[in-house]
C-alpha positions in Angstrom: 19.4 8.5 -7.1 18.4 8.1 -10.6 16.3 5.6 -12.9 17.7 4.5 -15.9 17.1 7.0 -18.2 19.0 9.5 -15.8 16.0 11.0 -14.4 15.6 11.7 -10.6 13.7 9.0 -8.6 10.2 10.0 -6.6 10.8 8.8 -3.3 8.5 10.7 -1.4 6.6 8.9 1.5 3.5 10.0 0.4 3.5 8.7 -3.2 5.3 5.5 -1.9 2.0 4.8 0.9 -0.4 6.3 -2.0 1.0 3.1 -4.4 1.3 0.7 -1.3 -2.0 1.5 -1.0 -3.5 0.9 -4.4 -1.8 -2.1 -5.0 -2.9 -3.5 -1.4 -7.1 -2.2 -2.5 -6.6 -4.2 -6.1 -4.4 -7.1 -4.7 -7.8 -7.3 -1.5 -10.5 -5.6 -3.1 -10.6 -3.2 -0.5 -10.8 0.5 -1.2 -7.8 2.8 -1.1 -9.3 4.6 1.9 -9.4 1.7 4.1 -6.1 0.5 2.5 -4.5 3.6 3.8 -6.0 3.3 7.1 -4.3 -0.3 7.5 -0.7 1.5 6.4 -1.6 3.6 9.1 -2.2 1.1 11.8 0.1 -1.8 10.7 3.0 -0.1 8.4 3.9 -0.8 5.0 5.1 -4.8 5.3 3.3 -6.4 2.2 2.4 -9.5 4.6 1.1 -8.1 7.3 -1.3 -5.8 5.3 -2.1 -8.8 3.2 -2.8 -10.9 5.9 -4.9 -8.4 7.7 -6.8 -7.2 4.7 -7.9 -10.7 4.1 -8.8 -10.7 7.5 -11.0 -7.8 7.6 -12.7 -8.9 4.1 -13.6 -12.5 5.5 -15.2 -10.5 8.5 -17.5 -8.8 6.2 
């Protein structure tokens, strides 16, 4: 698959959980590392990792 200027897509799982996971820290204020570990344990649906995040934040 290609983007629009013809050039090959990155789909490799790693980037994919390494942006997931980024977005998730900035979007929760939690840090990537414990973003990652919550990809790990719940799996990459946006509301469940938003829902737990906020979770885990309020508990703090």
């Amino acid at each position: 698959m290609k983007d629009g200027d013809g050039k090959p897509l990155d789909r490799s799982p790693d980037k994919n959980i390494h942006l997931l996971a980024a977005r998730l820290a900035k979007e929760t204020s939690l840090s990537e590392e414990e973003a990652r570990g919550l990809i790990k344990l719940i799996g990459t649906d946006s509301n469940s990792l938003l829902r737990e995040a906020k979770f885990l934040k309020n508990r703090h």
